[in-house]
N, CA, C and O atoms as a DFTB+ gen file, in Angstrom:
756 C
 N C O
     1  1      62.180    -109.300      11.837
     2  2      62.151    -110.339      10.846
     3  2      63.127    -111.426      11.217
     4  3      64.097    -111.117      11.909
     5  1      62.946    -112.770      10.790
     6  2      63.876    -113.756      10.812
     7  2      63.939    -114.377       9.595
     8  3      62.999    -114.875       8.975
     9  1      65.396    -114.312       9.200
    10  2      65.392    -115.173       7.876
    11  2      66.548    -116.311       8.102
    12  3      67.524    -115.892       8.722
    13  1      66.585    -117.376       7.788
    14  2      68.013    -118.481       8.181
    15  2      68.519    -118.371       9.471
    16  3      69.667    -118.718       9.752
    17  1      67.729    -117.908      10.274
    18  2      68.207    -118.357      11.666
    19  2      68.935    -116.815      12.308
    20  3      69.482    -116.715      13.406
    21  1      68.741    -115.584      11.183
    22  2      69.215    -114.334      11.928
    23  2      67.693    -113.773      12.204
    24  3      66.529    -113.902      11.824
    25  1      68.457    -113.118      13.058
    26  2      66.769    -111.716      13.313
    27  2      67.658    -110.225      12.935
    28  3      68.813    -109.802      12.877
    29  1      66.239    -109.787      12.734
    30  2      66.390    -107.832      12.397
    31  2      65.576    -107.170      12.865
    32  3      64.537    -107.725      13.223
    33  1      65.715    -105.859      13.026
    34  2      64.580    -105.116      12.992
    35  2      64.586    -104.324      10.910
    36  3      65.366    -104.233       9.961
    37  1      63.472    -104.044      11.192
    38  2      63.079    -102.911       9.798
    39  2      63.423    -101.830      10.464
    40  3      63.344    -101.754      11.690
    41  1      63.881    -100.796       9.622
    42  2      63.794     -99.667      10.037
    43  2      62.690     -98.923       9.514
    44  3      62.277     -98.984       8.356
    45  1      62.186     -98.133      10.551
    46  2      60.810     -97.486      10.278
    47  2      60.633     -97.082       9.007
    48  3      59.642     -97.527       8.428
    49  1      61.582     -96.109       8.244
    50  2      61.638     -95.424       7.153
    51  2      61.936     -96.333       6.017
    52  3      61.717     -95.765       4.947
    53  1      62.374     -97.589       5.884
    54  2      62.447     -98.219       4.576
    55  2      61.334     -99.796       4.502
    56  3      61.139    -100.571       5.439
    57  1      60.812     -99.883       3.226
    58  2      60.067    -101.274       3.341
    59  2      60.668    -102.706       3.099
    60  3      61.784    -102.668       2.582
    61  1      60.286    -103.675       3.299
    62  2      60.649    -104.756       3.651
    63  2      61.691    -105.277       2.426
    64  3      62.652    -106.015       2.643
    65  1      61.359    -104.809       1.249
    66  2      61.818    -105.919       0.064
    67  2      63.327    -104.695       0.200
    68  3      64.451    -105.196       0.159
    69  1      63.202    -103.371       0.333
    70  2      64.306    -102.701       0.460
    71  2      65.810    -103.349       1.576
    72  3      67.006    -103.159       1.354
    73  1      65.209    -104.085       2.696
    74  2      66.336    -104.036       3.778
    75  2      66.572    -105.844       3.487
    76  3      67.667    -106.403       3.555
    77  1      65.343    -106.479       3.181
    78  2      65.560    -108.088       3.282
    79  2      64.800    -108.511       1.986
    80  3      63.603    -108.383       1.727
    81  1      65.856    -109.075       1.203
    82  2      65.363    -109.739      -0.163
    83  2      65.415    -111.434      -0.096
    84  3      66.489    -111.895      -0.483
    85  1      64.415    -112.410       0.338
    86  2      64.465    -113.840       0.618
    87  2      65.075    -113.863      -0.903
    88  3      65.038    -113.010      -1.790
    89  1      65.600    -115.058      -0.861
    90  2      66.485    -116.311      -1.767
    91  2      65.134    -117.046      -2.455
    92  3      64.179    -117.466      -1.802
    93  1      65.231    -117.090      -3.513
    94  2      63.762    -117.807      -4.521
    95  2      63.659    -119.115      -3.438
    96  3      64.583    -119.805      -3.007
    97  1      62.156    -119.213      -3.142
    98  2      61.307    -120.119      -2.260
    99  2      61.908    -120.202      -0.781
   100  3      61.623    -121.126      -0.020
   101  1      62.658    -119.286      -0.487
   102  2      63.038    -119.245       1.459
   103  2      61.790    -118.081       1.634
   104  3      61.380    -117.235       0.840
   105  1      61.366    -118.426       3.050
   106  2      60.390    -117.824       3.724
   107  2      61.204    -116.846       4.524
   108  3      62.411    -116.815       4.768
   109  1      59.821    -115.743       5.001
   110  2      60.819    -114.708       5.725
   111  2      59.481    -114.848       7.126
   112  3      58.270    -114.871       6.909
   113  1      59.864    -114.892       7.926
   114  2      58.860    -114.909       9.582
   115  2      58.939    -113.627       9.815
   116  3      60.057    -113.162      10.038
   117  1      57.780    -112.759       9.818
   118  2      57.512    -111.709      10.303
   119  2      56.748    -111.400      11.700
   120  3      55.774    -112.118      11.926
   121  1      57.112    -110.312      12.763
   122  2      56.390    -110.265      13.902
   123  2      55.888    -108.747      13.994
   124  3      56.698    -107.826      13.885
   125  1      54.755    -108.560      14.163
   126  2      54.488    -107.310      14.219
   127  2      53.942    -107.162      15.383
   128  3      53.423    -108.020      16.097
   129  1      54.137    -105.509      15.641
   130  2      54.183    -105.196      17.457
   131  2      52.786    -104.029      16.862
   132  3      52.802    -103.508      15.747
   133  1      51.984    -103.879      17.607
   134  2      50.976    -102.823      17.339
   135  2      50.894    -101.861      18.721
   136  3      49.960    -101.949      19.519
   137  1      52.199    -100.783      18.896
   138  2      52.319     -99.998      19.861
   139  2      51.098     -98.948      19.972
   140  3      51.018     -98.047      19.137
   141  1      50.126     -99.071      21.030
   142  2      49.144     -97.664      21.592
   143  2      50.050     -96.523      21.805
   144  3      51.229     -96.392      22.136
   145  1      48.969     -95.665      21.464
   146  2      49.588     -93.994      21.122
   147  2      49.045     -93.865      22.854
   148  3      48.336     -94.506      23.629
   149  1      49.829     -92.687      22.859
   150  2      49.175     -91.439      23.949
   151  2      47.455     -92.032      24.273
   152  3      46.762     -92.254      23.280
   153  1      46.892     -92.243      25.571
   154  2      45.728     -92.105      25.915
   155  2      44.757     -90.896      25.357
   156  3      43.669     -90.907      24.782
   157  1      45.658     -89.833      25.796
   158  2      45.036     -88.399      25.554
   159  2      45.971     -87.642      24.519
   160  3      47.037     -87.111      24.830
   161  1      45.527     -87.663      23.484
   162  2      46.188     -86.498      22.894
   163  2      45.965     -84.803      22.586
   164  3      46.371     -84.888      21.427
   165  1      45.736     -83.785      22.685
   166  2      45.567     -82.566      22.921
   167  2      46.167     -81.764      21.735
   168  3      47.347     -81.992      21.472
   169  1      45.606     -81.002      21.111
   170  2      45.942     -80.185      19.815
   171  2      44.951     -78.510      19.998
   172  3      43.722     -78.450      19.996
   173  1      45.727     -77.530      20.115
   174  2      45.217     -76.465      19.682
   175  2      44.932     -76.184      18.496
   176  3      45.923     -76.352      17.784
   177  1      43.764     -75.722      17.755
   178  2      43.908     -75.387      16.826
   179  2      44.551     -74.139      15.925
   180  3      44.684     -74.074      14.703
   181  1      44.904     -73.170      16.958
   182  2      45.154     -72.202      16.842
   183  2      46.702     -71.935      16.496
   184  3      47.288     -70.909      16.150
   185  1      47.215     -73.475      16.761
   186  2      48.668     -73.274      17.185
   187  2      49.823     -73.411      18.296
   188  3      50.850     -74.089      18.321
   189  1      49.142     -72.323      19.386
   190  2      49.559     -72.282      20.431
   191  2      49.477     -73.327      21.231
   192  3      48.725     -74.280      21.026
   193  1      50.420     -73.186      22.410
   194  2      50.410     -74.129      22.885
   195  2      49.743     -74.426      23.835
   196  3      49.315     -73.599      24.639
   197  1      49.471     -76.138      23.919
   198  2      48.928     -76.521      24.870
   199  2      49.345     -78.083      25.396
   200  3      50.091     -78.597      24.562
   201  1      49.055     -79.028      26.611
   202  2      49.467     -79.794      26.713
   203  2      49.074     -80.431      27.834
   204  3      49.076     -79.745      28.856
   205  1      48.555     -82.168      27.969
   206  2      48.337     -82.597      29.261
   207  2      49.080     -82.617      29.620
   208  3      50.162     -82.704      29.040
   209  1      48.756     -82.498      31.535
   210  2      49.530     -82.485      32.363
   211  2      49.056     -83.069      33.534
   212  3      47.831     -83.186      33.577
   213  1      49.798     -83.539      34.667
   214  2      49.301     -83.493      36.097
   215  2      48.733     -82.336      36.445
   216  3      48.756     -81.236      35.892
   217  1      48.210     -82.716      37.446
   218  2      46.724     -81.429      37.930
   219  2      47.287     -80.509      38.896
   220  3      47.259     -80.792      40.094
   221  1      47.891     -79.231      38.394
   222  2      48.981     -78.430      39.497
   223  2      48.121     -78.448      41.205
   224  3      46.943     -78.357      41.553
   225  1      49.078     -78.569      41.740
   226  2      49.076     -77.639      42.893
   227  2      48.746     -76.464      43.293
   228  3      49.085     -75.620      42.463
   229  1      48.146     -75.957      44.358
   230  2      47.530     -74.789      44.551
   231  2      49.067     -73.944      44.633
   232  3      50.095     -74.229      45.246
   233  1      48.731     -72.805      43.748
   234  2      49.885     -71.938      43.821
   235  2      50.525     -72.219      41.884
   236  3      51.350     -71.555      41.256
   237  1      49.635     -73.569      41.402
   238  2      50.748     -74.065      40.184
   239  2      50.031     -72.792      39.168
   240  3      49.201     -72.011      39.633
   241  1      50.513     -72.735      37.688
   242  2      50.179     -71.924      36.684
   243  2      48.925     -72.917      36.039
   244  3      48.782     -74.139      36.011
   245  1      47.964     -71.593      35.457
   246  2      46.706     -72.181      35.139
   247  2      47.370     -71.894      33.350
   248  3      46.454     -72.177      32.579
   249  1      48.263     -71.574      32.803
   250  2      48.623     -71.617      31.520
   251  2      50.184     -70.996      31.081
   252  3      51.071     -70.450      31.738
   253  1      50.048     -71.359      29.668
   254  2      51.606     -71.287      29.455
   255  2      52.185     -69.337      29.367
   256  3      53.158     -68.795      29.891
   257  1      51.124     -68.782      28.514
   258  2      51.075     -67.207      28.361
   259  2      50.666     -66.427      29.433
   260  3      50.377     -65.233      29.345
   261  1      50.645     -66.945      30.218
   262  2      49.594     -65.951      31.885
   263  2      50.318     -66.522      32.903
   264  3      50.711     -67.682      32.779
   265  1      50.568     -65.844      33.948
   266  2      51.139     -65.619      35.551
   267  2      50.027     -66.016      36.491
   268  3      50.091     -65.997      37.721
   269  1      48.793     -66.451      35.599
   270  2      47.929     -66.627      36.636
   271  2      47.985     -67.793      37.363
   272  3      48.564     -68.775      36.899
   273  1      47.472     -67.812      38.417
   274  2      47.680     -69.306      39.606
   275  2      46.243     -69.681      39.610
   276  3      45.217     -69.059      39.336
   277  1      46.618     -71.530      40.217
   278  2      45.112     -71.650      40.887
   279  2      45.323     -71.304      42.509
   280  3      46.186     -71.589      43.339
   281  1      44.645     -70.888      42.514
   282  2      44.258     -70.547      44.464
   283  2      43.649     -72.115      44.897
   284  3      44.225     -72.509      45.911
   285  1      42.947     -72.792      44.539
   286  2      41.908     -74.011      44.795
   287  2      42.041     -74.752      43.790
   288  3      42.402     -73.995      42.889
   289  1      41.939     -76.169      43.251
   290  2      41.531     -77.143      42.706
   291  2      40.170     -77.667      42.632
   292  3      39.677     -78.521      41.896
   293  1      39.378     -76.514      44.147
   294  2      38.398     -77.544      43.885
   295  2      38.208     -78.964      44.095
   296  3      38.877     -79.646      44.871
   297  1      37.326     -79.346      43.412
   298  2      36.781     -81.119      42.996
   299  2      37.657     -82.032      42.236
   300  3      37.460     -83.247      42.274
   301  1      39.154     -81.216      41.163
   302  2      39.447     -81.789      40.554
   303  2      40.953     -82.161      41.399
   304  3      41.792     -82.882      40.859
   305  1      41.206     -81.464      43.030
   306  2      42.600     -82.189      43.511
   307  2      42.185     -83.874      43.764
   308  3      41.112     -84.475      43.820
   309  1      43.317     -84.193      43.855
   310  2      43.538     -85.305      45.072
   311  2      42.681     -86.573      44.203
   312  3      42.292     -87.622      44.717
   313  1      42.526     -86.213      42.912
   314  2      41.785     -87.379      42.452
   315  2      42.937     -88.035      41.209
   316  3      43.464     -87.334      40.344
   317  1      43.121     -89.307      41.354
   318  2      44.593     -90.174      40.920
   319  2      44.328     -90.167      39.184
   320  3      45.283     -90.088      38.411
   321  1      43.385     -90.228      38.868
   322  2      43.647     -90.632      37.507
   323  2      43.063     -88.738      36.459
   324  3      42.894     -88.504      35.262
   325  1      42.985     -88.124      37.328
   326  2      42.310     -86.895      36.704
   327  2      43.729     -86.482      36.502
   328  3      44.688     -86.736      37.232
   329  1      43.695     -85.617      35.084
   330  2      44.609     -84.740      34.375
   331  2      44.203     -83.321      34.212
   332  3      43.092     -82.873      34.497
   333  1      45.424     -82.513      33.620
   334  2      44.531     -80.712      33.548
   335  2      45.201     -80.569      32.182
   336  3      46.390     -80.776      31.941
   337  1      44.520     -80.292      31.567
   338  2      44.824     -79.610      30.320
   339  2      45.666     -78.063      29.850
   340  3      45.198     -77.106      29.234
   341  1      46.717     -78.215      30.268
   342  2      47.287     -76.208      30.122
   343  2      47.122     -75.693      29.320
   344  3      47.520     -76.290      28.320
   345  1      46.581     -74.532      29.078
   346  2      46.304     -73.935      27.653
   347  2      47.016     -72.650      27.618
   348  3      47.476     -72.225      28.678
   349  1      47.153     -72.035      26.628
   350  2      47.437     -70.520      26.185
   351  2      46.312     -69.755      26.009
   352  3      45.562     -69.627      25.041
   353  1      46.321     -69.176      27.310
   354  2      44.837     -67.781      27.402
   355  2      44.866     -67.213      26.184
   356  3      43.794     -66.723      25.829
   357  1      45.712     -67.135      25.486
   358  2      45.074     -65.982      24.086
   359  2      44.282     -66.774      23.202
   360  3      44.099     -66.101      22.188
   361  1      43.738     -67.866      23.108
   362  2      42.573     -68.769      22.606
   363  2      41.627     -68.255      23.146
   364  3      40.539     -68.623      22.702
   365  1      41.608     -67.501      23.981
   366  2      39.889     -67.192      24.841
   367  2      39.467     -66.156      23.222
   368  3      38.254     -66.018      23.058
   369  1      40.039     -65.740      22.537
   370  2      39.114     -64.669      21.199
   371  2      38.390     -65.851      20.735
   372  3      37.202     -65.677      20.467
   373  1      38.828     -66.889      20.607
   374  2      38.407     -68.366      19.198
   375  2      36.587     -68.097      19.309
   376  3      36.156     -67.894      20.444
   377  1      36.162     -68.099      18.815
   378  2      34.201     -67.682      18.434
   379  2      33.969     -68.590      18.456
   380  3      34.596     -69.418      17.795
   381  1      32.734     -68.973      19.387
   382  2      31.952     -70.296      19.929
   383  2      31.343     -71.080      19.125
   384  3      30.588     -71.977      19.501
   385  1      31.661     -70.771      17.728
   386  2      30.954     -71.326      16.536
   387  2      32.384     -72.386      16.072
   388  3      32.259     -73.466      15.495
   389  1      33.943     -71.651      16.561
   390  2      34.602     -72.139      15.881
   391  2      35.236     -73.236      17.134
   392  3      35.063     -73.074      18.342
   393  1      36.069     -74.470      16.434
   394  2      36.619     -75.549      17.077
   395  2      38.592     -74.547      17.655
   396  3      39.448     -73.807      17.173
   397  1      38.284     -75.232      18.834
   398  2      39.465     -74.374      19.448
   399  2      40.590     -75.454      19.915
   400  3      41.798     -75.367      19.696
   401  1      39.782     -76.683      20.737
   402  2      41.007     -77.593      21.118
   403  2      40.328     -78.638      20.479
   404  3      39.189     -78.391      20.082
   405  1      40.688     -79.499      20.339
   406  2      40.770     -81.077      19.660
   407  2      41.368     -82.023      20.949
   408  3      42.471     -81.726      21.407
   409  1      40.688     -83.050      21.459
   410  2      41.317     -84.133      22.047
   411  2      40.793     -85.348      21.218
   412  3      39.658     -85.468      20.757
   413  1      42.011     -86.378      21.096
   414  2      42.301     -87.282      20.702
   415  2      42.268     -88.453      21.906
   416  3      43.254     -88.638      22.619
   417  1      40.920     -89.290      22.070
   418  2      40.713     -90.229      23.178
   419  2      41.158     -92.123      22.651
   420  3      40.542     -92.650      21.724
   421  1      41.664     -92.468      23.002
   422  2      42.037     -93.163      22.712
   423  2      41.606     -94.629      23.983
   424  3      41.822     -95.837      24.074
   425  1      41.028     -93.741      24.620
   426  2      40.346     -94.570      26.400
   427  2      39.311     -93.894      26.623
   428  3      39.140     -92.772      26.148
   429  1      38.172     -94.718      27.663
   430  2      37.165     -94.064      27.767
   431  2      37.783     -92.681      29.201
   432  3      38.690     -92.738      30.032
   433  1      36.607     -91.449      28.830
   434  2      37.153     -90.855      29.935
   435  2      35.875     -89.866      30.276
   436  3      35.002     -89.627      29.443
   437  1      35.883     -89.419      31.382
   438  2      34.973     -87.940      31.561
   439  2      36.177     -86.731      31.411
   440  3      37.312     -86.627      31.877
   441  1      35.252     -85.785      30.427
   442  2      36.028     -84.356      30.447
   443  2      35.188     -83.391      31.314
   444  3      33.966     -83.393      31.462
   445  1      35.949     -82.711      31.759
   446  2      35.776     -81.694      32.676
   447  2      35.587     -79.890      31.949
   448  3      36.630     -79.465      31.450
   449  1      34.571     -79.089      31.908
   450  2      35.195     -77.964      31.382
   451  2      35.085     -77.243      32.847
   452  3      34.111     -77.753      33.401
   453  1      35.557     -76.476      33.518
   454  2      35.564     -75.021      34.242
   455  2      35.671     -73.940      33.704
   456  3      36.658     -73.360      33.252
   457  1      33.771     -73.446      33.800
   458  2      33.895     -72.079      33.138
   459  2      34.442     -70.790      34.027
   460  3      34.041     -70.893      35.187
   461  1      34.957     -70.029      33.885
   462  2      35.531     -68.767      34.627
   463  2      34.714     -68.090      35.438
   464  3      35.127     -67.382      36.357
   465  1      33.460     -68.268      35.144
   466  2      32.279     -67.215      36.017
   467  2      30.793     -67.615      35.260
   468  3      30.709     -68.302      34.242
   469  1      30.074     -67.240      35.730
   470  2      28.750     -67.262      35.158
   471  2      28.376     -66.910      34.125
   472  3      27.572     -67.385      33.324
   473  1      29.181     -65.749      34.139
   474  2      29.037     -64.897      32.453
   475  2      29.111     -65.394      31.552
   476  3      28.335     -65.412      30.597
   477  1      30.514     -66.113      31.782
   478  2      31.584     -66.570      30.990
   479  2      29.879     -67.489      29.968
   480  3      29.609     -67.484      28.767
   481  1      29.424     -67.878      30.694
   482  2      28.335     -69.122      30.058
   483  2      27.044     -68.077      29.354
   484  3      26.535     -68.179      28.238
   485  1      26.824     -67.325      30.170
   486  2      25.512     -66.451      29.950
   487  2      25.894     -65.417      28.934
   488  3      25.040     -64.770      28.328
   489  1      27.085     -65.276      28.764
   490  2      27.638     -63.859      27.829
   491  2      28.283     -64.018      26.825
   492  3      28.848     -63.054      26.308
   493  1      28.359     -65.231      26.313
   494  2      28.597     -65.614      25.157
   495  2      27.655     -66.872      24.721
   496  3      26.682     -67.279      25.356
   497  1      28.120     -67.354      23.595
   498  2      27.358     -68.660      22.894
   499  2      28.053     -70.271      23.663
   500  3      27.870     -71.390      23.185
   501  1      28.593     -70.059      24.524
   502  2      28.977     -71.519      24.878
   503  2      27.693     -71.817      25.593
   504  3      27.787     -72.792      26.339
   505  1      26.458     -71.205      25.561
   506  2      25.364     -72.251      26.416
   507  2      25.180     -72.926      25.008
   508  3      25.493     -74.116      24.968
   509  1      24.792     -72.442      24.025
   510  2      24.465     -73.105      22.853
   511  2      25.334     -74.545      22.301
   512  3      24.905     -75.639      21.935
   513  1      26.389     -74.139      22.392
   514  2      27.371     -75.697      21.790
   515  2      27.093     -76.543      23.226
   516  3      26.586     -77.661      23.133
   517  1      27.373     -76.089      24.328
   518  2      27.390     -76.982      25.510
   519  2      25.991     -77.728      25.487
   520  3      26.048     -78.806      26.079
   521  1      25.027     -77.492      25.072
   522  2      23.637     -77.959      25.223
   523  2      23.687     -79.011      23.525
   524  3      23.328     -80.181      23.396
   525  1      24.149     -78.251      22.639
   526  2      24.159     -78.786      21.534
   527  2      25.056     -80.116      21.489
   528  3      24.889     -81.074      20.735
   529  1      25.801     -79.996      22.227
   530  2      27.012     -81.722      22.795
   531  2      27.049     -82.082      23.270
   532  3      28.097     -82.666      23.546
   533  1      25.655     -82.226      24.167
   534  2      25.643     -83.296      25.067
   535  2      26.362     -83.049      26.768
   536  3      26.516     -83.944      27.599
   537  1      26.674     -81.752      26.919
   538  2      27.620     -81.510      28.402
   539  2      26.032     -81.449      29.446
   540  3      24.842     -81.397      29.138
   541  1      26.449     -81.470      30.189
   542  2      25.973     -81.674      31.746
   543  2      26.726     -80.922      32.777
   544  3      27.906     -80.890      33.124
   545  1      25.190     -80.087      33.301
   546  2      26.016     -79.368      34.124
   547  2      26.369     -80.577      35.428
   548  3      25.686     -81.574      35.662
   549  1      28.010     -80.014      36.383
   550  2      28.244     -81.221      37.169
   551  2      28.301     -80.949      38.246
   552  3      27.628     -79.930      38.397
   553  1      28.852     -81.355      39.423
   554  2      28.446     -81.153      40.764
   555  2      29.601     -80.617      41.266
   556  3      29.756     -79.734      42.109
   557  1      30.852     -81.637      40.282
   558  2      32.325     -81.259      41.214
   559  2      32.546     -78.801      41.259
   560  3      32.273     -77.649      40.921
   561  1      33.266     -79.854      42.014
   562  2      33.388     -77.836      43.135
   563  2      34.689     -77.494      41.922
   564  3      35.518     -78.266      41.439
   565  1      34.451     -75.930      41.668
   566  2      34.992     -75.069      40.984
   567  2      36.641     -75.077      41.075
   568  3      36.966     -75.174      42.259
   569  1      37.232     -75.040      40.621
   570  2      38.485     -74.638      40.514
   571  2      38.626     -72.903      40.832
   572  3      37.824     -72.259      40.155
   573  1      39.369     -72.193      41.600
   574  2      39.518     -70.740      41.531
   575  2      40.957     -70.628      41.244
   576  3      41.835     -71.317      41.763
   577  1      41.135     -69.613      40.289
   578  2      41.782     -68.618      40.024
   579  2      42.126     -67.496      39.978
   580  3      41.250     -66.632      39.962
   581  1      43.552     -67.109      39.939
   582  2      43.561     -65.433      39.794
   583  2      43.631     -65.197      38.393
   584  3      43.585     -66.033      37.491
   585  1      43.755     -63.892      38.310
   586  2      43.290     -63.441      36.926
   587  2      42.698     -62.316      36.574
   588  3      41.674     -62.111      37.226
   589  1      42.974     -61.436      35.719
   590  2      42.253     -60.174      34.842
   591  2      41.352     -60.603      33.945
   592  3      41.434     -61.697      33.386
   593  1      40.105     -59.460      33.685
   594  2      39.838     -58.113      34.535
   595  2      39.181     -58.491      35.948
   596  3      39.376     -57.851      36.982
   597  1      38.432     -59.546      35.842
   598  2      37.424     -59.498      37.388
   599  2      37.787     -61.133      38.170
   600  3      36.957     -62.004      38.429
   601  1      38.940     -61.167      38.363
   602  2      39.743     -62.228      39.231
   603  2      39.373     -61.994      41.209
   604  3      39.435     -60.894      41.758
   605  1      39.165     -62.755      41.629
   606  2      39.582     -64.118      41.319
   607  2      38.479     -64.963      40.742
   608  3      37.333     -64.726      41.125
   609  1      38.683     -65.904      39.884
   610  2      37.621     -66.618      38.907
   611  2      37.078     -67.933      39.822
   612  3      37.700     -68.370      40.790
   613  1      36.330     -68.250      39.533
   614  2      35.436     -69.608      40.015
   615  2      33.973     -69.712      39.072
   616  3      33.266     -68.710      39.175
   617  1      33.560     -70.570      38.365
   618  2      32.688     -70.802      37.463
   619  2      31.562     -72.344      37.684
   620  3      31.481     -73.001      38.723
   621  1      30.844     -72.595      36.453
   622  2      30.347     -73.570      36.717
   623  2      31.082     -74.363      35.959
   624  3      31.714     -73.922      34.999
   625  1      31.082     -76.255      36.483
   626  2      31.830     -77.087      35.836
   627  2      30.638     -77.871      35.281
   628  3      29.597     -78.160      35.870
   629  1      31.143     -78.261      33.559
   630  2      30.434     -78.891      32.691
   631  2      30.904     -80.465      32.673
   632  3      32.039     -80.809      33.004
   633  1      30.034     -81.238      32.308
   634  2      30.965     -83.077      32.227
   635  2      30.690     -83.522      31.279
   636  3      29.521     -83.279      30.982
   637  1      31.200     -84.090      30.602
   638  2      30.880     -85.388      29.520
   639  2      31.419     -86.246      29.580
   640  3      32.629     -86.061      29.712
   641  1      30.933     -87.738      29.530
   642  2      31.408     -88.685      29.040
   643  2      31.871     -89.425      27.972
   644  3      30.928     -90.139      27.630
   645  1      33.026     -89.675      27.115
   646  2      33.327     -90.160      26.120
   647  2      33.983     -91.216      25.858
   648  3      35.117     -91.316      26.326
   649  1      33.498     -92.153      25.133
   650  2      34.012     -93.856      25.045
   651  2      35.614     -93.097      24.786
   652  3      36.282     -92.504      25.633
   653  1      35.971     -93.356      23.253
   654  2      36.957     -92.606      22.180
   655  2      36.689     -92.144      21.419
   656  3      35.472     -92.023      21.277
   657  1      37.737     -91.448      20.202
   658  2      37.533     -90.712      19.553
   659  2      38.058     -89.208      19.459
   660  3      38.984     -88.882      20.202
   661  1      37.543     -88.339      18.636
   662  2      38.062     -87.378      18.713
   663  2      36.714     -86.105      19.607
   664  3      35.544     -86.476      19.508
   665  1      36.830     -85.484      19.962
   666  2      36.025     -84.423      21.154
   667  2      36.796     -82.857      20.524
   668  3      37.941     -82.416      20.625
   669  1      36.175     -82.596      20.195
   670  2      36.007     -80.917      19.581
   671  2      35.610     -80.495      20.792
   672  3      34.697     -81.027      21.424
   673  1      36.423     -79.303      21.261
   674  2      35.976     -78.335      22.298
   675  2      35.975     -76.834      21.632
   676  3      37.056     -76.495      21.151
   677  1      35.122     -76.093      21.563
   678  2      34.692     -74.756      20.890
   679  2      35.333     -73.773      21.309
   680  3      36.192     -74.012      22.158
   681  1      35.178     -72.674      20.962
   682  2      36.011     -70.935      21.462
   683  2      35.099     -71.267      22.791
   684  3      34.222     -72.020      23.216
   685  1      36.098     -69.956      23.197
   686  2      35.116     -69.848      25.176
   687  2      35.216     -68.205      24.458
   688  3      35.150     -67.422      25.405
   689  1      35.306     -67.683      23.569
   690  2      34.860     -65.771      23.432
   691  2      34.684     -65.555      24.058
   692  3      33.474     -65.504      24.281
   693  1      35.631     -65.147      25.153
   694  2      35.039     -64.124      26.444
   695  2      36.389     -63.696      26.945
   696  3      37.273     -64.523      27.166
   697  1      36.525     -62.607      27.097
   698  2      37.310     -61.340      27.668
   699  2      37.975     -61.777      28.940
   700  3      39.023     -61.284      29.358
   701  1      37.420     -62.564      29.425
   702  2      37.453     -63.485      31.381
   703  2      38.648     -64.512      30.608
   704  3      39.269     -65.160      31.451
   705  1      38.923     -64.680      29.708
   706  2      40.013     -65.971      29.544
   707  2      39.022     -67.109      29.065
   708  3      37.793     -67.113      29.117
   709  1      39.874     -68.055      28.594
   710  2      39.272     -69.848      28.442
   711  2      39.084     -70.630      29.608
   712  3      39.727     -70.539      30.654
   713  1      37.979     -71.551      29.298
   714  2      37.725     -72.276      30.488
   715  2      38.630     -73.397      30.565
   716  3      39.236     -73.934      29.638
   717  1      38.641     -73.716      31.954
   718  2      39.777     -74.938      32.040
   719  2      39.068     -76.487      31.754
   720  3      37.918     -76.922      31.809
   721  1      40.187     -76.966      31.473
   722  2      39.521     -78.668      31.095
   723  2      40.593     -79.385      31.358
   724  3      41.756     -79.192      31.006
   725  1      39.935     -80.588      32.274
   726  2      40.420     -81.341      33.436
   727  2      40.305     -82.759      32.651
   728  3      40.598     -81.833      31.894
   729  1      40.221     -83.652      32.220
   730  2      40.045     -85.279      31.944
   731  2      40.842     -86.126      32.658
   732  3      42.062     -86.180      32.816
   733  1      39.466     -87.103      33.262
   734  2      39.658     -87.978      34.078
   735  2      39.667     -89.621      33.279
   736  3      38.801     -89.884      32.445
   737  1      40.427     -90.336      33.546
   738  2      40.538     -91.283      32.875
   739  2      39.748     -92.172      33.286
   740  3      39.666     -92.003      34.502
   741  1      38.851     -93.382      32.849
   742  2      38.246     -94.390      33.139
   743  2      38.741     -95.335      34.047
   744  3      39.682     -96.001      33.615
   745  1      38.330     -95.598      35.294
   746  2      38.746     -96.843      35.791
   747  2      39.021     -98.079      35.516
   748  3      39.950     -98.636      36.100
   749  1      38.250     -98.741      34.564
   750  2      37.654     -99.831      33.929
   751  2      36.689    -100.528      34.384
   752  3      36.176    -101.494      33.821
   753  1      36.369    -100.022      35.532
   754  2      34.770    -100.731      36.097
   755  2      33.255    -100.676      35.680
   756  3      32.416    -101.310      36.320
C-alpha cells in the first residue's frame, strides 16, 4: 500500500482497514501481486506420504515405506522436464473404485502411470477406471524394479494428457504394490 508518500506491506493475517485507516477523503494506492502455486501439487488421500520429485537414479528408492530400488528408468530417464511421483507402498490396499492420489495441475502436462506387471492390470479393476478416464496404453519403456512377492517388477505404462485441474488417480488393489506415476510437464509448443 501507499498512503502520503509511505509504502507497506499488509500482513497476510490482518485486513486492510485493520493495519491502514486513510484520513476522511485521502486515497490509499493499492498493488496486488497474484503469486502461482506449485505447478504440480500431489495429495494422498490416505494420508501417507507422498511427494514430487526429480526422477531418481538407477539404484534411487521407488518410495518412502519400502527399500525397494529402481534397477531401470526405462523411458522416463534422461527426459528434462519429466518428474516421479514417490509414494508410500501401503496405498497399494486403496480399492479401484476408491480415489487414492489427487494431483493438483496447475500446467498442462502428460501423466505417466507404470503398472507393476500385467496382472497388476488384468487382476484387479484398474482396466475398468483406466478405460473409464480416458488413459492410453503408451509406448514409453517400463520402469523396473525390485520388490516383493514376484520382483523384479516391469509393467505396462498408461498416458494421459491433461490441460489443468484436478486428476483423481484410483487404488492399484494389488498385493504387487502401487503403480508408479511419472508427470511430464508441457513444453509450450
Amino acid at each position: 500500500w501507499r498512503r502520503g508518500g509511505q509504502d507497506g506491506v499488509l500482513n497476510p493475517s490482518t485486513c486492510l482497514g485493520e493495519c491502514v485507516v486513510p484520513a476522511s477523503g485521502e486515497c490509499i494506492e493499492l498493488m496486488l501481486v497474484r503469486l502461482p502455486g506449485p505447478a504440480v501439487k500431489v495429495e494422498a488421500l490416505s494420508g501417507r506420504r507422498i511427494e514430487l520429485a526429480k526422477v531418481p537414479q538407477s539404484g534411487g528408492g521407488c518410495h518412502f515405506d519400502r527399500a525397494y530400488m529402481f534397477t531401470s528408468l526405462g523411458g522416463f530417464a534422461e527426459r528434462p522436464r519429466m518428474q516421479y511421483v514417490k509414494t508410500s507402498n501401503d496405498d497399494k490396499s486403496t480399492p479401484a473404485s476408491q480415489v487414492m492420489w489427487r494431483l493438483t495441475l496447475n500446467v498442462p502436462v502428460n501423466v505417466y502411470l507404470n503398472f507393476r506387471s500385467q496382472q497388476h492390470i488384468s487382476h484387479t479393476r484398474a482396466r475398468t477406471w483406466l478405460s473409464e478416464q480416458g488413459w492410453e496404453l503408451s509406448q514409453v519403456a517400463s520402469a523396473v524394479s525390485t520388490g516383493v512377492p514376484n520382483g523384479p517388477y516391469t509393467g505396462p505404462v498408461y498416458m494421459k494428457a491433461v490441460d489443468t485441474g484436478t486428476l483423481d488417480l484410483y487404488g492399484s488393489d494389488c498385493s504387487e504394490g502401487v503403480y508408479f506415476v511419472f508427470v511430464e510437464t508441457d513444453d509450450g509448443s
